[in-house]
GUBAKOL-448047 format. One record per residue (C-alpha): residue number from 1; x, y, z. Coordinates in Angstrom, 2 decimals. Layout:
N
{NUM; {X; Y; Z}},
...
END
This chain:
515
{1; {60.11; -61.73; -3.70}},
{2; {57.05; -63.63; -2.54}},
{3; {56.37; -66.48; -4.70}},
{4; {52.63; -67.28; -6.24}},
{5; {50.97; -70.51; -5.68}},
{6; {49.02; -71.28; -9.03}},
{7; {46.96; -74.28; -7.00}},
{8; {45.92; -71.89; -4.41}},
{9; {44.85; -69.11; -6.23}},
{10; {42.75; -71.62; -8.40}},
{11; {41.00; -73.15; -5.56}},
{12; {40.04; -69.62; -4.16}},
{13; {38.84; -68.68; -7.63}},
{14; {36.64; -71.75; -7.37}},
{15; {35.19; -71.04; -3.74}},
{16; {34.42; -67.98; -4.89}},
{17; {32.49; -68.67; -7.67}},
{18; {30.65; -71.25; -6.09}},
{19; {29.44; -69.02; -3.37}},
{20; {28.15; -66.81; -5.80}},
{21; {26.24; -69.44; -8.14}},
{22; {24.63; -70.48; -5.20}},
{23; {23.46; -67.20; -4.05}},
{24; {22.28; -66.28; -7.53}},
{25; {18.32; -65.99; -7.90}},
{26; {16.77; -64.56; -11.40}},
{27; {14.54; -61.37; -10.88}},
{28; {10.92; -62.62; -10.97}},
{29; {9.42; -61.72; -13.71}},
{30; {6.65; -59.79; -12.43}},
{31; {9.42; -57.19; -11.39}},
{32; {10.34; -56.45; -14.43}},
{33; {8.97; -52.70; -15.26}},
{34; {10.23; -50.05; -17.90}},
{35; {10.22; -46.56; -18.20}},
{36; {9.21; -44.70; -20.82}},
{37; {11.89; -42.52; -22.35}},
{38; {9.69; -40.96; -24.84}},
{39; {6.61; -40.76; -26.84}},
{40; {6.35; -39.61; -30.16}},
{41; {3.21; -40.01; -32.93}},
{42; {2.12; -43.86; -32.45}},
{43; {4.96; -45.42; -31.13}},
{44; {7.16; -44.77; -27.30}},
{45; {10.31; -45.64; -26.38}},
{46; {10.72; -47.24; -23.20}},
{47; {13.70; -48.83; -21.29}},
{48; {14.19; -51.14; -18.99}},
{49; {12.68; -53.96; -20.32}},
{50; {15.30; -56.08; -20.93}},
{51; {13.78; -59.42; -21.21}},
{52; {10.52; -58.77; -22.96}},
{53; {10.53; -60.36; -26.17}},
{54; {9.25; -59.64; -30.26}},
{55; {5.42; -58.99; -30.42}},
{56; {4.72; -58.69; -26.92}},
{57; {2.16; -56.85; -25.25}},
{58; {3.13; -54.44; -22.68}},
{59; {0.72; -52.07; -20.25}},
{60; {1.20; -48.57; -19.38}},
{61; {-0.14; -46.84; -16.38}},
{62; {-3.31; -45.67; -18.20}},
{63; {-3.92; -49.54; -18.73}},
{64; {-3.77; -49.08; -22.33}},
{65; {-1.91; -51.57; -24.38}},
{66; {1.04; -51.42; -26.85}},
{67; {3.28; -54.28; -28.89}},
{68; {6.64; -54.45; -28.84}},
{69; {8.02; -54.06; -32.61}},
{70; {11.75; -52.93; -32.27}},
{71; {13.87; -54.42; -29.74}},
{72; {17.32; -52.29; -29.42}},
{73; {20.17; -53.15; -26.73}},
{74; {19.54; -49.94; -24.89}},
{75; {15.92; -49.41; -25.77}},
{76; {12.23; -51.20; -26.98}},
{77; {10.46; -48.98; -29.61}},
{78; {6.27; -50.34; -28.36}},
{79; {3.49; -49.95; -31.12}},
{80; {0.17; -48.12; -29.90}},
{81; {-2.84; -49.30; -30.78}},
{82; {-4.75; -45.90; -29.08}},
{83; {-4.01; -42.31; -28.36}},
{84; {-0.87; -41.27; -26.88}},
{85; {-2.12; -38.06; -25.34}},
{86; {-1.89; -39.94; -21.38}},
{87; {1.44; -41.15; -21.83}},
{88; {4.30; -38.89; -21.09}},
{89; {8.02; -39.74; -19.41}},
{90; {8.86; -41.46; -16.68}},
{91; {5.80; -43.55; -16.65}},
{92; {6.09; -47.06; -15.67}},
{93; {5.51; -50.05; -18.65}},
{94; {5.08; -53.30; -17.33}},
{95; {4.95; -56.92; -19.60}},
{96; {2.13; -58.66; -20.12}},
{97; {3.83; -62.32; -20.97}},
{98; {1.54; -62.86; -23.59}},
{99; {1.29; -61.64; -27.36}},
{100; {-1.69; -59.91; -29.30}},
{101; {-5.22; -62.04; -29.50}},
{102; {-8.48; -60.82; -30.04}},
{103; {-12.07; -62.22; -29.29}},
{104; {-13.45; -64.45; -32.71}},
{105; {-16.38; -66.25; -32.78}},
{106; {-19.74; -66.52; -34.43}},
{107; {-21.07; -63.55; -32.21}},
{108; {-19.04; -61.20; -35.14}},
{109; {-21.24; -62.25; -37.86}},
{110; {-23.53; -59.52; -38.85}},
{111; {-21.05; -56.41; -36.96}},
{112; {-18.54; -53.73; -37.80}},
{113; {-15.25; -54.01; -35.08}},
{114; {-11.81; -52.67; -35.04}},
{115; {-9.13; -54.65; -35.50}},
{116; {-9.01; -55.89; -31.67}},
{117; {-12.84; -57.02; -31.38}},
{118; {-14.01; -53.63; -29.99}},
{119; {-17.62; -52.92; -31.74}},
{120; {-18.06; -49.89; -33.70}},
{121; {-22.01; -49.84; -34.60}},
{122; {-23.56; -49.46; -31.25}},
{123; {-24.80; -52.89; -30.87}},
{124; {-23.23; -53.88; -27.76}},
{125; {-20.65; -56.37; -26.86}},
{126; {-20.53; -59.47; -28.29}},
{127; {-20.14; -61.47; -24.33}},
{128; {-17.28; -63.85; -23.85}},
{129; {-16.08; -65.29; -27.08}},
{130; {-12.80; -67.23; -27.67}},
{131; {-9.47; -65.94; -28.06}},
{132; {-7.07; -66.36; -30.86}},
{133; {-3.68; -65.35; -31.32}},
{134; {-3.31; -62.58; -33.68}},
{135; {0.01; -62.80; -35.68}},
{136; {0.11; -66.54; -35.85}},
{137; {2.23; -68.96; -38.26}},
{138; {0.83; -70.04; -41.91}},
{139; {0.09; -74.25; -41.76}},
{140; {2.17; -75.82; -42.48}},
{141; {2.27; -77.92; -46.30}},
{142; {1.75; -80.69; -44.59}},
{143; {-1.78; -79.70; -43.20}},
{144; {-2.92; -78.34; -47.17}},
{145; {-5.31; -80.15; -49.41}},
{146; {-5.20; -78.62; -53.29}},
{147; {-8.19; -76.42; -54.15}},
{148; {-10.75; -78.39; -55.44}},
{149; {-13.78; -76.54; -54.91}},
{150; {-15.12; -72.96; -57.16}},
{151; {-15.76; -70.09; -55.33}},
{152; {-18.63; -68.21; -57.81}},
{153; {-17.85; -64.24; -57.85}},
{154; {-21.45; -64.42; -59.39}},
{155; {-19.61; -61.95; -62.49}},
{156; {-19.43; -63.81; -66.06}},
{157; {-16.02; -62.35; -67.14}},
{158; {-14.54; -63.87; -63.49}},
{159; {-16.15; -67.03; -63.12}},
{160; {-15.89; -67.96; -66.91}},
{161; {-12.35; -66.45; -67.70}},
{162; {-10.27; -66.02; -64.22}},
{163; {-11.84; -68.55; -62.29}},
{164; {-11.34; -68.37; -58.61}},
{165; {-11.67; -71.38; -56.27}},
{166; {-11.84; -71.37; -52.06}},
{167; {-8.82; -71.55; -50.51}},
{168; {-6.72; -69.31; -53.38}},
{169; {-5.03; -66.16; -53.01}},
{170; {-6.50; -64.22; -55.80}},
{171; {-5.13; -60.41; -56.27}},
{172; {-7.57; -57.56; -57.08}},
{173; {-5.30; -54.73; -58.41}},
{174; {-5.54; -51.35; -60.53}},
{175; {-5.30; -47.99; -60.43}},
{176; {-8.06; -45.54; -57.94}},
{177; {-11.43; -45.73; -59.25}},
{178; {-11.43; -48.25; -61.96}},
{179; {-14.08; -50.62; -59.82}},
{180; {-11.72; -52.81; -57.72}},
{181; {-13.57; -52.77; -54.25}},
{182; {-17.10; -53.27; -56.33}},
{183; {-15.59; -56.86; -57.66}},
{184; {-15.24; -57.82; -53.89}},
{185; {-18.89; -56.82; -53.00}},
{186; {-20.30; -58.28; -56.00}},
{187; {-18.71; -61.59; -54.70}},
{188; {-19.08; -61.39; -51.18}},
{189; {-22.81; -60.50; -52.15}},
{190; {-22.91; -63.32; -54.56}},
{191; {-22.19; -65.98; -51.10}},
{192; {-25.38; -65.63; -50.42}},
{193; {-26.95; -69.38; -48.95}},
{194; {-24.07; -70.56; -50.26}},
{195; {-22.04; -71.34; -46.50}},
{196; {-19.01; -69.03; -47.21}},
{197; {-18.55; -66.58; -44.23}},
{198; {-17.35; -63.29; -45.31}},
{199; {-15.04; -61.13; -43.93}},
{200; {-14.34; -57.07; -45.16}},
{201; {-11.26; -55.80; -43.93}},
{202; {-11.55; -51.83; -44.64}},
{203; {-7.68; -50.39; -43.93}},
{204; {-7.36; -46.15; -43.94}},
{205; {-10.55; -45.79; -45.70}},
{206; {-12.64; -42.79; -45.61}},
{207; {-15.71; -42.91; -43.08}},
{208; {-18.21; -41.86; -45.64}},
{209; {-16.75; -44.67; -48.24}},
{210; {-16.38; -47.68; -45.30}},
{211; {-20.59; -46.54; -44.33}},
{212; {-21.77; -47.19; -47.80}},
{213; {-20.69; -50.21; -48.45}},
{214; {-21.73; -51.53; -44.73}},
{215; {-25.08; -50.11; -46.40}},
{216; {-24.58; -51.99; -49.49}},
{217; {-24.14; -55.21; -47.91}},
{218; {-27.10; -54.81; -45.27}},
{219; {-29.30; -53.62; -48.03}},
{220; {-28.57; -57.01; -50.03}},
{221; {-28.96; -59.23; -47.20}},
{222; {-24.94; -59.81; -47.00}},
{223; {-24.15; -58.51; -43.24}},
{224; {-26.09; -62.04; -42.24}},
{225; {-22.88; -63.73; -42.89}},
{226; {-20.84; -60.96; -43.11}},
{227; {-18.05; -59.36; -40.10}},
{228; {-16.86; -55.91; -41.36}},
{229; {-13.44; -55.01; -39.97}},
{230; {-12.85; -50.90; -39.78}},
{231; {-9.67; -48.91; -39.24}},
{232; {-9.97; -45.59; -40.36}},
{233; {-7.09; -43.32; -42.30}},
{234; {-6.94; -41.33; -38.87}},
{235; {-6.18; -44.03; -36.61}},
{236; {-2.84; -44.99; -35.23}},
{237; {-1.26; -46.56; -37.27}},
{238; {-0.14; -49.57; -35.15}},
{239; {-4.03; -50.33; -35.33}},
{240; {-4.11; -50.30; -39.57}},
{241; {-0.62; -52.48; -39.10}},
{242; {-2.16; -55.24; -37.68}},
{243; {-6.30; -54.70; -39.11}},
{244; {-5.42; -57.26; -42.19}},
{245; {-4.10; -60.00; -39.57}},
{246; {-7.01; -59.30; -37.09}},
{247; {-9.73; -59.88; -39.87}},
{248; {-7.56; -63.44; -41.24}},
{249; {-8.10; -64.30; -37.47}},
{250; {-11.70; -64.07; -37.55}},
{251; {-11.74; -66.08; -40.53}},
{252; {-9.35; -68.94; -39.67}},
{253; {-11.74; -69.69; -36.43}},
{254; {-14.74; -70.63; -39.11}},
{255; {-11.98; -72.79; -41.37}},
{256; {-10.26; -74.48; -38.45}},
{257; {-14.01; -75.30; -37.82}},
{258; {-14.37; -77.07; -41.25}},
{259; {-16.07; -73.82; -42.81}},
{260; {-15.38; -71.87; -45.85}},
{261; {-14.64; -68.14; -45.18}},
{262; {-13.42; -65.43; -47.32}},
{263; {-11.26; -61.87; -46.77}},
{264; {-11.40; -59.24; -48.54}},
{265; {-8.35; -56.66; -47.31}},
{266; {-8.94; -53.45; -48.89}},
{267; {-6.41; -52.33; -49.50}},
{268; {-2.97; -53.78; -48.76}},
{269; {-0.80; -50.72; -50.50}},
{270; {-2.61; -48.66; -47.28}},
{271; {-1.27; -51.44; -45.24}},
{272; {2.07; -51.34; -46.48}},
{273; {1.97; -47.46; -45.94}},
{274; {1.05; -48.14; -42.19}},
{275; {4.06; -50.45; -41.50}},
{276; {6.14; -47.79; -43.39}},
{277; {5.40; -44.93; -41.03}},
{278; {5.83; -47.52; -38.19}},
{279; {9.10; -48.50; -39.71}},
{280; {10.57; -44.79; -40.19}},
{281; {9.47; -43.84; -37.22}},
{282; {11.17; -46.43; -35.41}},
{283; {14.06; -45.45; -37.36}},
{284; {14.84; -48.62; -39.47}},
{285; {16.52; -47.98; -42.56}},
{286; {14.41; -47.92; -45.52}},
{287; {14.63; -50.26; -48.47}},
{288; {13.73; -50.32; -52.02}},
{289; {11.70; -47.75; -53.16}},
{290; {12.39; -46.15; -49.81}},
{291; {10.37; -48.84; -48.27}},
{292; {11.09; -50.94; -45.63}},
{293; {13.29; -54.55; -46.57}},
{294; {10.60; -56.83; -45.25}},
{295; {7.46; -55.36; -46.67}},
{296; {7.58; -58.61; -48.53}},
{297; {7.33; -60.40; -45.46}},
{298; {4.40; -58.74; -43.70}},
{299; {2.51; -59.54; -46.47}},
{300; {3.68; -63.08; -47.34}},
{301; {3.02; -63.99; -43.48}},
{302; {-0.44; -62.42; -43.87}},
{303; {-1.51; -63.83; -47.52}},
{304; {0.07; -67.57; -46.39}},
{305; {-2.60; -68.19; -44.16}},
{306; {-4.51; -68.47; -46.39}},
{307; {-5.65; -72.11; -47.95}},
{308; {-7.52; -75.05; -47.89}},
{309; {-6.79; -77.54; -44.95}},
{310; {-6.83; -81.62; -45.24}},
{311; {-10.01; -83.29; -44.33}},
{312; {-8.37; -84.80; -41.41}},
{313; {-7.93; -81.34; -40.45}},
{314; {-11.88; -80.28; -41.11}},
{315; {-11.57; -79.34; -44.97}},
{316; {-11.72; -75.67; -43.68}},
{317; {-10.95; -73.31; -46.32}},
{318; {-9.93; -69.69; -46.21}},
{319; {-10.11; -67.48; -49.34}},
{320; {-8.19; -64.37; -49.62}},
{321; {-8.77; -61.28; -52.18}},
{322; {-6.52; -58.98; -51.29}},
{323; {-6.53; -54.95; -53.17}},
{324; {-3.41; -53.15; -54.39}},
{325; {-3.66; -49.56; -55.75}},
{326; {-1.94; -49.48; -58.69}},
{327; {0.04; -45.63; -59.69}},
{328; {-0.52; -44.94; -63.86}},
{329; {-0.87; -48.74; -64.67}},
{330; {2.04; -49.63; -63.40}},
{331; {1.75; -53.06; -62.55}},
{332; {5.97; -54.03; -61.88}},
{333; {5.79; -51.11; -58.96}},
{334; {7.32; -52.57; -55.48}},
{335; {4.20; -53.46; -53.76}},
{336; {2.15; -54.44; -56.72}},
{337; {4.85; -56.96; -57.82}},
{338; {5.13; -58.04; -54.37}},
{339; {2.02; -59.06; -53.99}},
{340; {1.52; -60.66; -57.82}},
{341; {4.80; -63.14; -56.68}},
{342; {2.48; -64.09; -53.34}},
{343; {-0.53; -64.43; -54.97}},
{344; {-1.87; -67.30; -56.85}},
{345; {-3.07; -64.35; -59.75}},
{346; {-4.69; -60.92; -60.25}},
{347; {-7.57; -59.55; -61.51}},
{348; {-6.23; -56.51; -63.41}},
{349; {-8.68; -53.63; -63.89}},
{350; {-7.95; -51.51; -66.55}},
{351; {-8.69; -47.37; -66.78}},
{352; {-9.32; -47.22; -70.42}},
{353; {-11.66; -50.07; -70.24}},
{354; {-13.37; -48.34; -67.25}},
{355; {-13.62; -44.80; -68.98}},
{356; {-15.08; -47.11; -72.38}},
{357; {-17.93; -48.12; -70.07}},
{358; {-16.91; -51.87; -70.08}},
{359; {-17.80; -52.78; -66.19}},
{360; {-16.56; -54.83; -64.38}},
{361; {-13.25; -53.55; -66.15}},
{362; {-10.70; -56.45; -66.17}},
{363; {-8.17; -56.80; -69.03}},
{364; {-8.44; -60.59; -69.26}},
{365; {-5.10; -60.44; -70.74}},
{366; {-3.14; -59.57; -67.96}},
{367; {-5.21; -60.99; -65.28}},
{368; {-4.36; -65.15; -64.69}},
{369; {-5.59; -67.28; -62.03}},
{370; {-3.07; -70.23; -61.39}},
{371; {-5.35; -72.36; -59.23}},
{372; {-8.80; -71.45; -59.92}},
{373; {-9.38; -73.54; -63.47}},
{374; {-8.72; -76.80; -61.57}},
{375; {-11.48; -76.30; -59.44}},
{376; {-13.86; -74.47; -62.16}},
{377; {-17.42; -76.13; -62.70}},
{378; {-16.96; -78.37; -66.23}},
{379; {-19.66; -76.55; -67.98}},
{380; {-17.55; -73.61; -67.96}},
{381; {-14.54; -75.47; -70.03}},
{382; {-17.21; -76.14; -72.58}},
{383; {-19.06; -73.07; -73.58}},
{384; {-15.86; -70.78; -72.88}},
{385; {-12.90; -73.14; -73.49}},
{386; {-11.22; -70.98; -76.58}},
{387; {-13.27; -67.54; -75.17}},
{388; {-9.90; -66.14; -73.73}},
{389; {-7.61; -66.97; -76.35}},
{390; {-10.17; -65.08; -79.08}},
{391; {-11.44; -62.35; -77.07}},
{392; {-7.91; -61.25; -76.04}},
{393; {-6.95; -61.33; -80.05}},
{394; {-10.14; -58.79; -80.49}},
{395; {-8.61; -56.68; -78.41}},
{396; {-5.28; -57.11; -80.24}},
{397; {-7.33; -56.70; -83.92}},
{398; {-9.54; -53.92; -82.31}},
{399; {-6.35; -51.47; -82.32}},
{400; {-5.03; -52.82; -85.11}},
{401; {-8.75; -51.24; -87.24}},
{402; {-8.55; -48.29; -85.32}},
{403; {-5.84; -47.10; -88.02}},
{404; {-8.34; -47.11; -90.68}},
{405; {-6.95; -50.08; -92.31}},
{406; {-9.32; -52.19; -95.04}},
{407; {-10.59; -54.50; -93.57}},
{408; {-11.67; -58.19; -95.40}},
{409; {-14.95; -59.75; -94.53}},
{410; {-13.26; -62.32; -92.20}},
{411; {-11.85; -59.44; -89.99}},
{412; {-14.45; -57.56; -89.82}},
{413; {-16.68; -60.73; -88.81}},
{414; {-14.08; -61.81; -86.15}},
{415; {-14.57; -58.34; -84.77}},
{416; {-18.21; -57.84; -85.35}},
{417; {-18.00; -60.96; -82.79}},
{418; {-15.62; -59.79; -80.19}},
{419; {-17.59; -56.62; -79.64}},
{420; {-20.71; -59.40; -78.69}},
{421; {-18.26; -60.99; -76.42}},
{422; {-17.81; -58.07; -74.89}},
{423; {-21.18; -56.70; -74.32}},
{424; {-21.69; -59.64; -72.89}},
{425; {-19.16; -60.10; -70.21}},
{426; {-20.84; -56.47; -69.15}},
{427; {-22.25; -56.76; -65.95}},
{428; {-23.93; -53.99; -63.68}},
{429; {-22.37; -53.86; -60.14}},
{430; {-24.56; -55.63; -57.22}},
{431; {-25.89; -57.83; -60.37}},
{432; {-24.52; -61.26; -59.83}},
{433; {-25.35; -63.88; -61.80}},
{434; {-26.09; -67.72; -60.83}},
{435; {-23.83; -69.99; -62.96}},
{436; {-27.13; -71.46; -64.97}},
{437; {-27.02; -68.40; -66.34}},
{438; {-23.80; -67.61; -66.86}},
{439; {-23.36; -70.96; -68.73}},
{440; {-26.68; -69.63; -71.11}},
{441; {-25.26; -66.56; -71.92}},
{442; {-22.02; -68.20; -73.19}},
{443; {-23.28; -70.31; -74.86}},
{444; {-25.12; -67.63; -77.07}},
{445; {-22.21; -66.08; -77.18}},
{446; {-19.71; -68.41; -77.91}},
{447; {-21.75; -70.30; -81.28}},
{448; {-22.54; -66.74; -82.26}},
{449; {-25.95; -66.96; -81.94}},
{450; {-25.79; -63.22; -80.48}},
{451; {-23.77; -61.76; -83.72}},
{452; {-26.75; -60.58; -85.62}},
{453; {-28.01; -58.67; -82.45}},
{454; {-27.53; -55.24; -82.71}},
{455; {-25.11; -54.15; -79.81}},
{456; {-28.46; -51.83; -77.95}},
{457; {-30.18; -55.02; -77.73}},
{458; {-27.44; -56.70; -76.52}},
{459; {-29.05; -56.82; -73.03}},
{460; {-32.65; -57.43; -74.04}},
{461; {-31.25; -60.50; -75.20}},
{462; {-29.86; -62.02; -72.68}},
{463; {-32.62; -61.08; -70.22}},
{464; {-34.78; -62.96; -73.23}},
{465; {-32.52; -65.97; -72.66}},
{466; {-32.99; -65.90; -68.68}},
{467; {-36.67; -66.12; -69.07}},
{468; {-36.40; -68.83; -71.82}},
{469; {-33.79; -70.78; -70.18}},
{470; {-35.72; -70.77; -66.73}},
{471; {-39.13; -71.60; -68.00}},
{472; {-37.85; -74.15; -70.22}},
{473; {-35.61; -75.78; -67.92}},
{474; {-36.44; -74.64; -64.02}},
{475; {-34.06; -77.92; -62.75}},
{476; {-30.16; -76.32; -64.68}},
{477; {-29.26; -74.75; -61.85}},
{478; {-29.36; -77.95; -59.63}},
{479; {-27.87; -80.02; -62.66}},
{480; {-25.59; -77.34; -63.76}},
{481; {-22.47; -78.77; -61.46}},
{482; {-22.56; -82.39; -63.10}},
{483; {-23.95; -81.83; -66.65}},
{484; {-21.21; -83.81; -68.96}},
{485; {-20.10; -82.60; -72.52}},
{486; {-22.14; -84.84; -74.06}},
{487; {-25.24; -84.72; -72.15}},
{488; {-28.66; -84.39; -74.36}},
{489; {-29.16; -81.15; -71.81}},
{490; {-27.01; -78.54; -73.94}},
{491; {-28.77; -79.53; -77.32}},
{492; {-32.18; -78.12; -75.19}},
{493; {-30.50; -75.60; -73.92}},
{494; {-28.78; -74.67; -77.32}},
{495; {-32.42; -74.99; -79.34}},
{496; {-34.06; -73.02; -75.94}},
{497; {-31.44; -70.20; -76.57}},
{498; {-31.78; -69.62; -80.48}},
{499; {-35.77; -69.38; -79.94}},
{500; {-35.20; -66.75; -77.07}},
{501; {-32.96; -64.71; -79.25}},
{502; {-34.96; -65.30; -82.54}},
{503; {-37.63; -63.42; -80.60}},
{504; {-35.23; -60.80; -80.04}},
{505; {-34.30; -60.29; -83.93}},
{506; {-37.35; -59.77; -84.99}},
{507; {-38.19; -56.45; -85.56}},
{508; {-40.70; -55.08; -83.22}},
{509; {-43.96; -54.22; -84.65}},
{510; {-44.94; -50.26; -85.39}},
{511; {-47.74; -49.01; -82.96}},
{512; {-48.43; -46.59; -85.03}},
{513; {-49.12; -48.01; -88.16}},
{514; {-52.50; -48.61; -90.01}},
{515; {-53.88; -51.54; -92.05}},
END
């Protein structure tokens, strides 16, 4: 029997390999092509592709583009961002080496695009423009500053009660038609020559609804500093998956530039339903709710971005209102709660308050901002310090009356002066106020000075105060960020305010009658 030489065998193992390492050379990449396997409704298959990595773009034969989202050992499910009526099987799919970025720059002010720069009002192209990545990291702590500075919504029951301030992640949630997109107008209207750069993200909206308010904002002189981001309901939906993060792009070029610059993403609950039909059509198991696991994570990466940067870093600040649809009030639904635990608060908007007539229609009892009252102008603290406290007791005290209960003189005083309250914090949409007279009107408010006003009058009155207020006093507005508690300025303003509404008492005389 023929013996075995361990040694040799060993050394001719060796040889061997070493003949092979050295005539080992990697595939370039530039040879690396896929085929597509198959194409279904916004998303294709393709394999082949065996190196190309999370989030990259790849090109197919019709030179449109796709993303990879779905990376499986035999397989790479691709996102579309266009029609999929060119592609069929057996086309080639080649990488691109790069992942998605879109044009940003100052050019976008004043248009409506699609969520990868492409113009949609027939204005032209905006030239060459910088480049940004699109689904970019959050900064880091590190890089934060705390938010120090009040962005104004321009609406009294906001500003006064659920402050917001630039650089906060403040939630706009309710159920459909109770107002929510009109509290984002009314504030990106209210920006107005104040330097905050707008952006509207509009995700699966109807045409007709997106055109009015782009007609809205031009009609109020908004679109100046406004860029309007569009993805219709009938769009793939790889486009509305990745509208929200297009939009925060445009925005973070005007805070990296030391700018601040607010989003609006209406709404994130179409968003969520986007990257849900991505998800099951990609076959990924569903979650809770039968939604995907990480729905919590495509928004948290999204809303993170938002903030306000150190001044070594420009003292940018980006501003984000996001919009959740809401199903019968329910507020601890997936998404909604979701987004409440990302958020730094919520404005809640409440049906019944809607159907009462009480516009803007937030129940300041379960809306909160946690960051906002730290940067809120001092006046506010002054003339609506206790205001939340006792106006969410009226509401309390209202129900309790509505049983027919006898009521003492006290209660029926405490609620004589909640319903003034809330007349007051009634506000007409596209009507925003300046904080001067904001401050005013809570004033009057606040030291019941408006109780004896019947409540059809209400508004006479407080147009009565404007006009007092401004003649009296033309330089408030200017003074209006500094004035201290104890500055001689509210006793005029408090004397100024009980003449205007003295005026408004009185009865008004009868043209009819006759000495």
């Amino acid at each position: 029997m023929k013996e075995f030489d361990i040694h040799s065998i060993l050394d001719e193992v060796s040889r061997a390999m070493g003949q092979a390492m050295e005539n080992y050379s990697p595939l370039p990449e530039t040879e690396e092509i896929g085929t597509i396997r198959s194409v279904e409704e916004g998303i294709v298959w393709v394999g082949g592709l065996t190196r190309v990595q999370f989030e990259e773009l790849v090109l197919f034969d019709d030179e449109s583009m796709g993303m990879v989202l779905d990376i499986l050992p035999d397989r790479v499910g691709i996102v579309l961002f266009g029609s999929n009526d060119t592609l069929a099987s057996g086309q080639r799919v080649a990488r691109t080496h790069r992942i998605l970025d879109m044009p940003v720059g100052p050019e976008f002010l004043g248009r409506v695009v699609d969520p990868l720069g492409r113009p949609l009002d027939g204005l032209g192209s905006m030239g060459e423009t910088e480049r940004r990545e699109v689904l970019k990291e959050a900064p880091p702590i590190l890089d934060r500053s705390p938010v120090v500075k009040p962005l104004q919504t321009g609406l009294k029951v906001v500003d006064a009660l659920i402050p917001i301030g630039r650089g906060q992640r403040e939630l706009i949630l309710g159920d459909r038609q109770t107002g929510k997109t009109a509290i984002a107008l009314d504030t990106i209207i209210n920006q107005r020559g104040k330097g905050v750069k707008c952006i509207y993200c509009a995700i699966g909206q109807r045409s007709a609804g997106v055109a009015k308010t782009i007609s809205d904002l031009k009609e109020r002189g908004a679109m100046d500093y406004t860029t309007v981001v569009v993805v219709e309901g009938d769009d793939p939906p790889g486009l509305q998956y990745i509208a929200p993060y297009a939009a925060t792009t445009m925005a973070e070029y005007f805070m990296h530039r030391g700018e601040d610059v607010m989003v609006v993403y209406d709404d994130l609950t179409r968003h969520a339903l986007a990257y849900r039909q991505l998800s099951l059509l990609l076959r990924r198991p569903p979650g809770r709710e039968a939604f995907p696991g990480d729905i919590f994570y495509i928004h948290s990466r999204l809303l993170e971005r938002a903030t306000h940067l150190k001044t070594e870093l420009g003292g940018g600040s980006l501003t984000a209102l996001p919009i959740a649809e809401t199903e019968a009030q329910n507020i601890s639904a997936y998404i909604p709660t979701n987004l409440i635990s990302i958020t730094d608060g919520q404005l809640y908007l409440s049906p019944d308050l809607f159907q009462k007539g009480v516009l803007p229609a937030v129940e300041v009892g379960k809306s909160v901002s946690r960051v906002g009252g730290k940067a809120q102008i001092p006046a506010y603290r002054k003339v609506a310090g206790d205001l939340r406290l006792s106006y969410t007791q009226f509401h309390e005290l209202e129900s309790f009356a509505r049983f027919g209960a006898r009521l003492d003189d006290s209660t029926r005083k405490s609620l004589n002066h909640g319903l003034r309250v809330r007349e007051a914090l009634k506000q007409d949409q596209f009507s925003p106020l300046t904080a001067a007279r904001q401050i005013a009107v809570l004033l009057a408010v606040t030291r019941g000075y408006l109780d004896p006003v019947p409540e059809n009058r209400m508004a006479r009155a407080q147009e009565a105060v404007f006009e007092k207020i401004e003649a009296a006093l033309p330089d408030l507005e200017d003074r209006i960020d500094t004035i201290g508690s104890d500055d001689p300025l509210w006793e005029k303003m408090d004397q100024v305010i009980r003449d205007a509404i003295r005026e408004v008492e009185a009865p008004d005389a009868d043209p009819g009658s006759s000495g």
